[in-house]
PDB file of N, CA, C and O in Angstrom:
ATOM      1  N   UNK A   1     -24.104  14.967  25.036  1.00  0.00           N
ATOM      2  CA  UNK A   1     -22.889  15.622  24.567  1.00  0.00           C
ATOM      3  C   UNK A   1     -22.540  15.072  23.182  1.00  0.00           C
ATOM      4  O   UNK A   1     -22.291  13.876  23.026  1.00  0.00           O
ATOM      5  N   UNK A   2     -22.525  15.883  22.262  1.00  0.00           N
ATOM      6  CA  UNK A   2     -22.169  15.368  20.751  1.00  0.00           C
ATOM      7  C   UNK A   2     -20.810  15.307  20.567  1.00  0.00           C
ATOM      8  O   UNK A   2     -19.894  16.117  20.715  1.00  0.00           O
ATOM      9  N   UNK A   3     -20.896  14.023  20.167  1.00  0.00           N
ATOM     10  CA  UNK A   3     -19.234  13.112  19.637  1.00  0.00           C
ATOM     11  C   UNK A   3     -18.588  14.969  18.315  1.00  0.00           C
ATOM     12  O   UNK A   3     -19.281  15.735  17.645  1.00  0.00           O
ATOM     13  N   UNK A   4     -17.427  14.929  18.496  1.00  0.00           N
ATOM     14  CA  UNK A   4     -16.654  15.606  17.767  1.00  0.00           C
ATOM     15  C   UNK A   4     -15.961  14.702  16.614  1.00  0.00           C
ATOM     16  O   UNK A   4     -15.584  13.568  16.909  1.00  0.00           O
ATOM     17  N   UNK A   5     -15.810  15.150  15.442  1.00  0.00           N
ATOM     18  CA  UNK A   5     -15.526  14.495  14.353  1.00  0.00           C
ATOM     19  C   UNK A   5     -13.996  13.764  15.128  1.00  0.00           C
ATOM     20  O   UNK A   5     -13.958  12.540  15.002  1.00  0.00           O
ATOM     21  N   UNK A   6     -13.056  14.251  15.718  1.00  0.00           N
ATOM     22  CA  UNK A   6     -11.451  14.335  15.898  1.00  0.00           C
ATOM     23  C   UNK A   6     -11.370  12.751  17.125  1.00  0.00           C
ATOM     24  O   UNK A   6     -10.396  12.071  17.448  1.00  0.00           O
ATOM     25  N   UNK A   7     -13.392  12.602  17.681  1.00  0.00           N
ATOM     26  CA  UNK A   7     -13.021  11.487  18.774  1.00  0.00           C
ATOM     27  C   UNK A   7     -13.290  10.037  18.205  1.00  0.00           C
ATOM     28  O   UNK A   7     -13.303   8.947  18.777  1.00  0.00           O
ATOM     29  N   UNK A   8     -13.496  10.388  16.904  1.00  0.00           N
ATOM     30  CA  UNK A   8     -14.348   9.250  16.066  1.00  0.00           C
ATOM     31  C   UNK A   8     -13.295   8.680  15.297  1.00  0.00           C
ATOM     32  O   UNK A   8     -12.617   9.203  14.413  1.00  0.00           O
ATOM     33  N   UNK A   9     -13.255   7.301  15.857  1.00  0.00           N
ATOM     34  CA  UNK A   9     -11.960   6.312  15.275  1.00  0.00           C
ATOM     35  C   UNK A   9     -12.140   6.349  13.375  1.00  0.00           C
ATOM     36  O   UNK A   9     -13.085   5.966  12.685  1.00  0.00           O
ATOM     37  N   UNK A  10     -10.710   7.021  12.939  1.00  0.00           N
ATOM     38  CA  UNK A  10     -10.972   7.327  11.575  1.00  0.00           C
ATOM     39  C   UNK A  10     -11.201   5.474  10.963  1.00  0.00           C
ATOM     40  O   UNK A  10     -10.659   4.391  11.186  1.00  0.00           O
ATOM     41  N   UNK A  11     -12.148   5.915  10.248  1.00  0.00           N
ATOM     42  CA  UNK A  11     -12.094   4.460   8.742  1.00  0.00           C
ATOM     43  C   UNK A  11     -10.835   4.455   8.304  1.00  0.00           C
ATOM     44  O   UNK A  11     -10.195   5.472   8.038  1.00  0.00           O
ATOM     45  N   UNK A  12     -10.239   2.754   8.169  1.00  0.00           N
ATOM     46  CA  UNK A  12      -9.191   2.910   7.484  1.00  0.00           C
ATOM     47  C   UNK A  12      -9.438   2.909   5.851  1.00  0.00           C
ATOM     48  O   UNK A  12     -10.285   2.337   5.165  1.00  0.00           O
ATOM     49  N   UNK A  13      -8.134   3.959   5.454  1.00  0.00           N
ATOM     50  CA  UNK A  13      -8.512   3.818   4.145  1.00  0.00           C
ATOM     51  C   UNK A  13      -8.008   2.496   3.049  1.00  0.00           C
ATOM     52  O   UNK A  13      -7.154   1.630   3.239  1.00  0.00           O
ATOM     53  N   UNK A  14      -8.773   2.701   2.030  1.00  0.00           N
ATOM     54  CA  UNK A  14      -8.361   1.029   1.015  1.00  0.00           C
ATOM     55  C   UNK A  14      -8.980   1.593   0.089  1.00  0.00           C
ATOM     56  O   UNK A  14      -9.926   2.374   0.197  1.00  0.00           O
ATOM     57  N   UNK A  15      -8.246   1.055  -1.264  1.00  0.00           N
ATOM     58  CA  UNK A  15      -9.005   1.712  -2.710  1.00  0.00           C
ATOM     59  C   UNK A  15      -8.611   0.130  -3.400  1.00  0.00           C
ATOM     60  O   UNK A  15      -7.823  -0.723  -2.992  1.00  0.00           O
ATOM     61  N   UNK A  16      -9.460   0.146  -4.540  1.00  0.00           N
ATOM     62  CA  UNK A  16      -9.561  -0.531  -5.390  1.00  0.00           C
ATOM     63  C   UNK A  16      -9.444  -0.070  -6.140  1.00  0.00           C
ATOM     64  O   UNK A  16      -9.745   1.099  -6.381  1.00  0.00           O
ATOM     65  N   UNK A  17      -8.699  -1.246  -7.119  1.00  0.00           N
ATOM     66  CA  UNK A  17      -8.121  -0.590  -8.485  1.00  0.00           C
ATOM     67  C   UNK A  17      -9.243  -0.433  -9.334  1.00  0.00           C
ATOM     68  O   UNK A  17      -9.729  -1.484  -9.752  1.00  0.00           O
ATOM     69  N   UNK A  18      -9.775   0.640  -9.692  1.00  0.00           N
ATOM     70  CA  UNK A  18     -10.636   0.936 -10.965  1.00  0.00           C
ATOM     71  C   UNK A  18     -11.836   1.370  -9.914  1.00  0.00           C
ATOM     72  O   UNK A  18     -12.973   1.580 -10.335  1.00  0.00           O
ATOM     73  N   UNK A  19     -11.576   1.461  -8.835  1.00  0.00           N
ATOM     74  CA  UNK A  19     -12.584   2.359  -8.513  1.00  0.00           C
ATOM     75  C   UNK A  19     -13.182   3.487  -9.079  1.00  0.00           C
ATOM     76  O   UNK A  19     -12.349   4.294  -9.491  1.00  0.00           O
ATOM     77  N   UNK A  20     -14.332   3.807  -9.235  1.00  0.00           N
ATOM     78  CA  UNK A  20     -14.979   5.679  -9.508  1.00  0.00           C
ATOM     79  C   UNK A  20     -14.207   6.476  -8.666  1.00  0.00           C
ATOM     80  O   UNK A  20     -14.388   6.265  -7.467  1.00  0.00           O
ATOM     81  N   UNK A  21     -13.571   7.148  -8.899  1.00  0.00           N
ATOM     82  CA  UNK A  21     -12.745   8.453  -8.252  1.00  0.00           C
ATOM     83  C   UNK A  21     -14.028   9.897  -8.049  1.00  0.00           C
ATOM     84  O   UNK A  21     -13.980  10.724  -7.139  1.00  0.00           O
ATOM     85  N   UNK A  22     -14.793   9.867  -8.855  1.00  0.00           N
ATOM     86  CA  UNK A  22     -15.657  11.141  -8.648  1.00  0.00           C
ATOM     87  C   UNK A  22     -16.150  11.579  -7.458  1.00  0.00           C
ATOM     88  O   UNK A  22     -16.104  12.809  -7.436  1.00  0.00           O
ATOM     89  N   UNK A  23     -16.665  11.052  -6.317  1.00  0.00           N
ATOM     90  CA  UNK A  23     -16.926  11.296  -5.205  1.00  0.00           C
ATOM     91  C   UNK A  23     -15.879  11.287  -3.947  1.00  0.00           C
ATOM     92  O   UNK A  23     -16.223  11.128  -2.776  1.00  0.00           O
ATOM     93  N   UNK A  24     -14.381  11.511  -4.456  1.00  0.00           N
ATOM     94  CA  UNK A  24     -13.821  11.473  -3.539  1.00  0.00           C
ATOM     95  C   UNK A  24     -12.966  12.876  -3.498  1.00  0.00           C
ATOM     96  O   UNK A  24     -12.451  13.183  -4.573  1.00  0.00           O
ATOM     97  N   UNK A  25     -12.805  13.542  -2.666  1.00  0.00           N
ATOM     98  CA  UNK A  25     -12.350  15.131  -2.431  1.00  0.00           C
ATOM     99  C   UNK A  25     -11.082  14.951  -2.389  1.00  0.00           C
ATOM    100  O   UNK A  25     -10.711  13.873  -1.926  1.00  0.00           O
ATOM    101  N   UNK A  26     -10.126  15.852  -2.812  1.00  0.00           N
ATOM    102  CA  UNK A  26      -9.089  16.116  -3.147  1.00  0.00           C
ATOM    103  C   UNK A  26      -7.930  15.303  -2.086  1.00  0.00           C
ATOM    104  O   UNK A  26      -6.849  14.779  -2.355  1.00  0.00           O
ATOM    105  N   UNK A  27      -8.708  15.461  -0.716  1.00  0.00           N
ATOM    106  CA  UNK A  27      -7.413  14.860   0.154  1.00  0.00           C
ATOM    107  C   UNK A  27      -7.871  13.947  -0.029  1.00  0.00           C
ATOM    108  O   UNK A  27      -7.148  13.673  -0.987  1.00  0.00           O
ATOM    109  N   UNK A  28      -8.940  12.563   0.087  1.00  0.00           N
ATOM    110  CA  UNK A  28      -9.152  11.239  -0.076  1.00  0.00           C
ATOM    111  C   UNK A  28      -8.105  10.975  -1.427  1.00  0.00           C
ATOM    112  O   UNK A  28      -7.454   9.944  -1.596  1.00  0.00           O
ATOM    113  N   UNK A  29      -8.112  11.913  -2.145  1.00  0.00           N
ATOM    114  CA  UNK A  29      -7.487  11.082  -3.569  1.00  0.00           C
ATOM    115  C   UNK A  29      -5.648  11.210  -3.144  1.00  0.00           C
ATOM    116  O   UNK A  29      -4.757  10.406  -3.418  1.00  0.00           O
ATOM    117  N   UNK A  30      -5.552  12.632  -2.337  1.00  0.00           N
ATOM    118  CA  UNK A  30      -3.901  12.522  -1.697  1.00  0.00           C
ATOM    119  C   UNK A  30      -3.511  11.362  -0.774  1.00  0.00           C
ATOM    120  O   UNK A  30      -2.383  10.868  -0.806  1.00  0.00           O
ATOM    121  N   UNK A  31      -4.281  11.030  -0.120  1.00  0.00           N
ATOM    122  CA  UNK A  31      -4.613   9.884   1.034  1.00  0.00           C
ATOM    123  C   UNK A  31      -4.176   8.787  -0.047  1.00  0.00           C
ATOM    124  O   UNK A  31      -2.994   8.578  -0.323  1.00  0.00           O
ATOM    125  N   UNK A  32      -5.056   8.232  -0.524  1.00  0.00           N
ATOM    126  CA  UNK A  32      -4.695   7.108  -1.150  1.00  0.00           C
ATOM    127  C   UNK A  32      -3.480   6.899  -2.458  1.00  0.00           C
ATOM    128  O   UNK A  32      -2.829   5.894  -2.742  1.00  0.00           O
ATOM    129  N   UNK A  33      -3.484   8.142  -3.037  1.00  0.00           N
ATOM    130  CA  UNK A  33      -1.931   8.211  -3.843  1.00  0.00           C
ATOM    131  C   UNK A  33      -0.446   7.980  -2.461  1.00  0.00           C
ATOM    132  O   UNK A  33       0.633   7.424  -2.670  1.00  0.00           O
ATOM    133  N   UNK A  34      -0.746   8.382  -1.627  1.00  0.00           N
ATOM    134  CA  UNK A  34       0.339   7.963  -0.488  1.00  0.00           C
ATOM    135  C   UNK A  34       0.563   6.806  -0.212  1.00  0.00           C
ATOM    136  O   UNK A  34       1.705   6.361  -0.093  1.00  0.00           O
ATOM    137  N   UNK A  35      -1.026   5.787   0.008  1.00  0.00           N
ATOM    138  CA  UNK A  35      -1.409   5.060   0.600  1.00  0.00           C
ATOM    139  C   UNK A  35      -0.801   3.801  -0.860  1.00  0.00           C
ATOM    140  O   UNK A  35      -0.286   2.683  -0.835  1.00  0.00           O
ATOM    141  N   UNK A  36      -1.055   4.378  -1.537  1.00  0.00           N
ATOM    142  CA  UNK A  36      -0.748   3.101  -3.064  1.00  0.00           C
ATOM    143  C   UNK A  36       1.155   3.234  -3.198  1.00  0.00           C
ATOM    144  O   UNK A  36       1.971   2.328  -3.369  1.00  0.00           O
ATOM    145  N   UNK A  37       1.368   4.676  -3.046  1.00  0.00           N
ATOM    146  CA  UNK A  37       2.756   4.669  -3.272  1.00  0.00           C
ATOM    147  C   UNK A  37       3.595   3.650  -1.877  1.00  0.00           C
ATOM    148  O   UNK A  37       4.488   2.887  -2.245  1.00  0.00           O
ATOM    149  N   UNK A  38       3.321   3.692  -0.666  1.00  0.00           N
ATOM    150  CA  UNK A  38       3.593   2.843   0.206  1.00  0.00           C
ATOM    151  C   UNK A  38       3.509   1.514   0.289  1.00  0.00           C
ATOM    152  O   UNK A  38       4.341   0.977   1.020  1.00  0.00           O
ATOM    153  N   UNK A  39       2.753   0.849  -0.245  1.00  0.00           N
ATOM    154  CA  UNK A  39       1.836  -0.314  -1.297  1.00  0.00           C
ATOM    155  C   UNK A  39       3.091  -0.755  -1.798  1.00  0.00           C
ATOM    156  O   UNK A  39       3.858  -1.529  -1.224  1.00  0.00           O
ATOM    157  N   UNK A  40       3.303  -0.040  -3.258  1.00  0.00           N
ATOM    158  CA  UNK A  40       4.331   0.145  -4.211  1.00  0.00           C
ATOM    159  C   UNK A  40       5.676  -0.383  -3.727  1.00  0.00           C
ATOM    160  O   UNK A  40       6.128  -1.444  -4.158  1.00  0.00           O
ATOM    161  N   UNK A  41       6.312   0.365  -2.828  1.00  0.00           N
ATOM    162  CA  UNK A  41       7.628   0.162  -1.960  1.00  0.00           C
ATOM    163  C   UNK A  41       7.617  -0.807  -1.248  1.00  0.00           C
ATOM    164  O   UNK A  41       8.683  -1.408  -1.114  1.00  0.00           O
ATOM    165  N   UNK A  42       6.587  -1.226  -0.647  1.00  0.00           N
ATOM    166  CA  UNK A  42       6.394  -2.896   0.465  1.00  0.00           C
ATOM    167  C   UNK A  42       6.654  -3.780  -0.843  1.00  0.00           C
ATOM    168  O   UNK A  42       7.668  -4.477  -0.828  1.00  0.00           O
ATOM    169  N   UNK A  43       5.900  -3.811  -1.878  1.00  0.00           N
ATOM    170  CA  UNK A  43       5.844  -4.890  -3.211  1.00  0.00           C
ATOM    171  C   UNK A  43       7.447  -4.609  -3.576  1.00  0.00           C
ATOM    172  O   UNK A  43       8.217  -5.568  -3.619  1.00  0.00           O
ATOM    173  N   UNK A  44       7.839  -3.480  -3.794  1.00  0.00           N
ATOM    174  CA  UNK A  44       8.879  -3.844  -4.394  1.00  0.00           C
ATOM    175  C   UNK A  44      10.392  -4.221  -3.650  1.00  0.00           C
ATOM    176  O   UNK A  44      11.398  -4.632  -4.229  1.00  0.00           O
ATOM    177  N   UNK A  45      10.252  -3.995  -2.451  1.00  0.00           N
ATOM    178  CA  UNK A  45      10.950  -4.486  -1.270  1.00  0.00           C
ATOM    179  C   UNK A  45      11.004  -6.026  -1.178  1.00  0.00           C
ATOM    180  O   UNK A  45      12.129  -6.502  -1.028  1.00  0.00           O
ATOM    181  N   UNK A  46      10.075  -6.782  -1.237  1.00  0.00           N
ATOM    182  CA  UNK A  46       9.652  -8.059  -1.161  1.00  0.00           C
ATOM    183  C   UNK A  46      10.033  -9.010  -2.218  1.00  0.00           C
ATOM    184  O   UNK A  46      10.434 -10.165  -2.078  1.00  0.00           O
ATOM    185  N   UNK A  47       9.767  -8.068  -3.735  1.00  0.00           N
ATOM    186  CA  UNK A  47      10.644  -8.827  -4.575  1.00  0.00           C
ATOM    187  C   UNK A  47      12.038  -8.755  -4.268  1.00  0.00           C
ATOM    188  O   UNK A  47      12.727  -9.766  -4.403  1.00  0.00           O
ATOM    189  N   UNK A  48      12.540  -7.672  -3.870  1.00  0.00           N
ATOM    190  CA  UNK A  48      13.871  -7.626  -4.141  1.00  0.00           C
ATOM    191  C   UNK A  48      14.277  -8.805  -3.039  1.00  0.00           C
ATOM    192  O   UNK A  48      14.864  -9.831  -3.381  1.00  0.00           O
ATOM    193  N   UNK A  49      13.902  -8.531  -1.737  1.00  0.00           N
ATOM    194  CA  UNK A  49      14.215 -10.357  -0.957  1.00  0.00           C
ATOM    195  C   UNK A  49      13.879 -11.488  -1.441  1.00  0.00           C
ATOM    196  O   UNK A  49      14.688 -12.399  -1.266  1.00  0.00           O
ATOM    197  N   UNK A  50      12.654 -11.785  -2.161  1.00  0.00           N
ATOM    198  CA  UNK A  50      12.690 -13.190  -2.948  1.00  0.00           C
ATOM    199  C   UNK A  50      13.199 -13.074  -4.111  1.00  0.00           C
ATOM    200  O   UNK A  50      13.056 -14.026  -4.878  1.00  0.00           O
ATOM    201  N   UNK A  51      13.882 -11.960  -4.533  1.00  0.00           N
ATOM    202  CA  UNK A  51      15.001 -12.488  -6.082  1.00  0.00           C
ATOM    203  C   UNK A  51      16.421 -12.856  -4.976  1.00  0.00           C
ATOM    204  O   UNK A  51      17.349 -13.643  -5.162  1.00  0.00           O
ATOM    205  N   UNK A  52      16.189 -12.110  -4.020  1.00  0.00           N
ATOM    206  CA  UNK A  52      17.891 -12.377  -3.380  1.00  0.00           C
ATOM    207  C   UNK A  52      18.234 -14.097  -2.966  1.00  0.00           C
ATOM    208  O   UNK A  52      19.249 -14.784  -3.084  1.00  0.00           O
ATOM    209  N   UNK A  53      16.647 -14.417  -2.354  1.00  0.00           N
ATOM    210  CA  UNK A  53      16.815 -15.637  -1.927  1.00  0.00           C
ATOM    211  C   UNK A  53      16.932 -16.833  -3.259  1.00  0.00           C
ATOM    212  O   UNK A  53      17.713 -17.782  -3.333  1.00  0.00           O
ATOM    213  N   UNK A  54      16.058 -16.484  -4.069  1.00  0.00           N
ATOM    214  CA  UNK A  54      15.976 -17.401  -5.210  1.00  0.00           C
ATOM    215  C   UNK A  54      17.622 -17.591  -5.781  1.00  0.00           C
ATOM    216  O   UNK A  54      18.079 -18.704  -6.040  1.00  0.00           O
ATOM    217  N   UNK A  55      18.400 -16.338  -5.925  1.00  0.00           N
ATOM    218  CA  UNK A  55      19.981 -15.961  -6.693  1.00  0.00           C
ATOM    219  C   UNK A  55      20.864 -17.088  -5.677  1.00  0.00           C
ATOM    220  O   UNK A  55      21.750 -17.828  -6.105  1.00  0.00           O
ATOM    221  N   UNK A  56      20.411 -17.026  -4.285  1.00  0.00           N
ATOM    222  CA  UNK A  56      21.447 -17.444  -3.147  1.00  0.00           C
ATOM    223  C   UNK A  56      20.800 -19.121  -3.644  1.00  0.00           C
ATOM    224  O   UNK A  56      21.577 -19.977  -3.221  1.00  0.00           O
ATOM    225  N   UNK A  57      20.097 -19.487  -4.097  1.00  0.00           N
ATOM    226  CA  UNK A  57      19.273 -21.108  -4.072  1.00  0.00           C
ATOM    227  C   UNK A  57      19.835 -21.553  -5.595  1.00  0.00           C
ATOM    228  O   UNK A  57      20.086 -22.732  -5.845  1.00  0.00           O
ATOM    229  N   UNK A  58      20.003 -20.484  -6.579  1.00  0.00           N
ATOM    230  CA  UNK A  58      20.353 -20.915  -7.607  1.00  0.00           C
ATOM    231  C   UNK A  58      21.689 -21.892  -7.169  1.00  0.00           C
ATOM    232  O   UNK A  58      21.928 -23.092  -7.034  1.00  0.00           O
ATOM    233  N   UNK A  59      22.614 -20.195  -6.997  1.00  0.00           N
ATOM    234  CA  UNK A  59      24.048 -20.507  -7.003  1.00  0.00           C
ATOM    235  C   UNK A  59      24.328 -21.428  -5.926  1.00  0.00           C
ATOM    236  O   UNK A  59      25.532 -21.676  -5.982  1.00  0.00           O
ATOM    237  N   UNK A  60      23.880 -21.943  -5.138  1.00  0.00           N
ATOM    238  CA  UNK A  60      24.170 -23.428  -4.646  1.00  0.00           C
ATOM    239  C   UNK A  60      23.855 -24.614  -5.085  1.00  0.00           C
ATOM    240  O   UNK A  60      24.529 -25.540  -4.633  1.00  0.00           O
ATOM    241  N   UNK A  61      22.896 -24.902  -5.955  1.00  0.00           N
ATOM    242  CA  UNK A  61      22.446 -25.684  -6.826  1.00  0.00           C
ATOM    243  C   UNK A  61      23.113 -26.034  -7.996  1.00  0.00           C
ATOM    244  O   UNK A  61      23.114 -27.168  -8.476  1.00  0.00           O
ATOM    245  N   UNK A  62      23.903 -24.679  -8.634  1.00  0.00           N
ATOM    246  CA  UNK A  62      24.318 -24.560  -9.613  1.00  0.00           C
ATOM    247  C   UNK A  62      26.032 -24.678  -9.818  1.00  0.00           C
ATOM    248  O   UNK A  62      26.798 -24.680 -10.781  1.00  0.00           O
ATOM    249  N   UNK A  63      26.146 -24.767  -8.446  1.00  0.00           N
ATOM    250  CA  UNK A  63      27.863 -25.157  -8.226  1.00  0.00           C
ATOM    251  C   UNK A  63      28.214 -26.076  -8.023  1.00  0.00           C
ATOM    252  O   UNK A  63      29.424 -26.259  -7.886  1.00  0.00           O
TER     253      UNK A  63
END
């Protein structure tokens, strides 16, 4: 009985920066513009808690 594409545990996806883009089809490149923009929002989430904590470490230090 032949495996169906839909039972086959998908690859997760991961790109590297400066990868060759040429061999990748239109949804791989939507896939990973999602996948980087989500990226994006975790990073910039993370700063915003270690500037909060660093501001809260100043101003006790600094009073």
């Amino acid at each position: 009985m032949p495996i169906e594409d839909d039972d086959r545990p998908r690859r997760k996806i991961t790109h590297d920066i400066g990868q060759d883009l040429s061999l990748l089809s239109v949804e791989e490149l939507a896939e990973r513009v999602t996948l980087l923009q989500s990226e994006i929002t975790r990073l910039e989430e993370a700063a915003t808690k270690k500037r909060a904590s660093r501001d809260a470490a100043n101003s006790v230090f600094k009073s």
